[in-house]
C-alpha positions in Angstrom: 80.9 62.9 -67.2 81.7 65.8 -64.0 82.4 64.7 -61.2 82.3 67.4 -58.3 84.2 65.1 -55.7 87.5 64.0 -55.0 86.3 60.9 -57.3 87.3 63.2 -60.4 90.8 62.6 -59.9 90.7 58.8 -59.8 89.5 59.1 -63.2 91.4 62.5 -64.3 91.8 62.1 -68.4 95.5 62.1 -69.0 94.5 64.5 -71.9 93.3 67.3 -69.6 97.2 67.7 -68.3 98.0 66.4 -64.6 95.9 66.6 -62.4 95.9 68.9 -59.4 98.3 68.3 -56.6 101.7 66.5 -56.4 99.6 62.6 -56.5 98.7 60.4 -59.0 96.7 57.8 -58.9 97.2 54.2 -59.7 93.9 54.6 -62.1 95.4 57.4 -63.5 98.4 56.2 -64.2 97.1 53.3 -65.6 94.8 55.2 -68.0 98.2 57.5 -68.8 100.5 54.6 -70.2 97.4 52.5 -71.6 96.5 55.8 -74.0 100.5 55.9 -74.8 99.5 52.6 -76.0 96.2 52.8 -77.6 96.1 56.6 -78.5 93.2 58.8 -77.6 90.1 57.5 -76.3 88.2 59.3 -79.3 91.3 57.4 -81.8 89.5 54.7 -83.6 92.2 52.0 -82.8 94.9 50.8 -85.1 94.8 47.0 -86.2 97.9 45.8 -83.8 98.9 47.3 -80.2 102.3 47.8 -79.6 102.7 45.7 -76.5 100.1 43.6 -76.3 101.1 41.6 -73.0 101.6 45.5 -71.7 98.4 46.5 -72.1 96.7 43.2 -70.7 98.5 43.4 -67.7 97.6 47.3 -67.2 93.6 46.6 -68.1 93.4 43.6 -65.8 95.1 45.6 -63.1 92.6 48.4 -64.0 89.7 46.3 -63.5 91.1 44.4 -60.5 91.0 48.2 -58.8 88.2 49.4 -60.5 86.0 45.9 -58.5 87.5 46.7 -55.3 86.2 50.4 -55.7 82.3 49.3 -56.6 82.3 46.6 -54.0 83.9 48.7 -51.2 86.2 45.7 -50.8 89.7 45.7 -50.9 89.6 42.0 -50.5 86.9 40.9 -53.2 89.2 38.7 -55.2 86.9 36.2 -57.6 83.7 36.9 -56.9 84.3 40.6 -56.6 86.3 40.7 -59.9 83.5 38.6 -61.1 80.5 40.6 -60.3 82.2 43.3 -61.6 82.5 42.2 -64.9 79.2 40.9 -65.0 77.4 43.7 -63.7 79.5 46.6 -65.3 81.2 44.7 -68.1 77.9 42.7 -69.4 79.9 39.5 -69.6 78.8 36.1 -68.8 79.5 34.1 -65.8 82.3 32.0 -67.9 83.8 35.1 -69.7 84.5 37.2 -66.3 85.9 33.9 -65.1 88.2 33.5 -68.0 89.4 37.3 -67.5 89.7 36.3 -63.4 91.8 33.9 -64.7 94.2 35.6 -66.6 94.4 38.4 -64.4 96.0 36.1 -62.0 98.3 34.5 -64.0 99.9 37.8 -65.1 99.8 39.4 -61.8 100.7 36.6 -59.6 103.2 35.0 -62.4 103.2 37.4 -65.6 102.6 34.1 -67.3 99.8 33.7 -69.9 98.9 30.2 -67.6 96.8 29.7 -64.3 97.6 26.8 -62.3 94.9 25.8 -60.2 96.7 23.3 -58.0 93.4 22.6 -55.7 91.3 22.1 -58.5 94.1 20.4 -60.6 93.6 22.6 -63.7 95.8 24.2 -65.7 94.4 27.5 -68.0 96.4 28.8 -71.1 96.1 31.7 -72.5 96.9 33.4 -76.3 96.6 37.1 -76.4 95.9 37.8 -80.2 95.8 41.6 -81.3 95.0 42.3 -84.8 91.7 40.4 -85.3 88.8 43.4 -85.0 86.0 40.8 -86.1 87.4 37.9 -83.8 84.6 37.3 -80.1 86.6 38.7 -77.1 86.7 35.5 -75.2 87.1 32.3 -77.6 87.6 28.5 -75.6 90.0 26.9 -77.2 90.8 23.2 -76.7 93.1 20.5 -77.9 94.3 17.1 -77.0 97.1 18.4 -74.6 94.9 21.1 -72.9 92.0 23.6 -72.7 92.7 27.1 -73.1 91.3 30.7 -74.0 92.1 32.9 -76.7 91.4 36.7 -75.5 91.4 39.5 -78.1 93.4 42.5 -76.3 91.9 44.9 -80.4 88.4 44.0 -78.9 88.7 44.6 -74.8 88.7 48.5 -75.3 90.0 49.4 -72.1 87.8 52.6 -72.6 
């Protein structure tokens, strides 16, 4: 895609050099270290990440950006990051609440657990990264607690 706005530099491929200017954005950072990560966008991934927890925290903080920019809120929080996801992401009302979820416990805690104190809920999280044929999103429960296992191989931050 061209853009043939200021809007190209948000989303300036870290492949193409840096961009114009002495600034860099927070998406382009992002986009910078996550491909330092993952390898090219055009790479056909490898079966494990190197940091995992790394790259989790850099896609949900993508996507946390990337809501406020296509609601024209900088305040959208849930159902911003929500709609979002449902609209751009094609995930279901449960998925993008699973991913709201552990975006806040790793940028509020860097935990892999959301404690909802008003709702009394605790949410645990397993990032798993070498399991290509595994759903995104799986619920996971057991006697102690509920959870959700989120496959970092199949987000494709691209």
């Amino acid at each position: 895609m061209i853009f043939t706005s200021e809007i190209e530099y948000c989303f300036w491929n870290p492949k193409r050099g840096l961009p114009p200017g002495k600034e860099r954005g927070v998406l382009y950072l992002l986009r910078r270290d996550l491909t330092e990560l993952y390898g090219d966008e055009s790479d056909i991934p490898s079966s494990t990440h190197k940091s995992p927890m790394l790259a989790s925290i850099g896609m949900m903080t993508g996507l946390d950006l990337m809501s406020k920019l296509a609601t024209n809120e900088l305040n959208g929080g849930r159902a911003g990051f929500k709609s979002f996801l449902e609209r751009y992401g094609a995930m279901s009302t449960q998925d993008a609440e699973a991913f709201y979820k552990l975006r806040c416990a790793q940028t509020h805690a860097y935990c892999l657990i959301d404690i909802d104190e008003k709702r009394n809920r605790e949410d645990w999280f397993t990032l798993i990264d070498d399991r290509p044929n595994e759903p995104l999103i799986k619920k996971v429960s057991t006697k102690e607690r509920d959870g959700y296992r989120i496959d970092t191989y199949n987000v494709n931050y691209w």
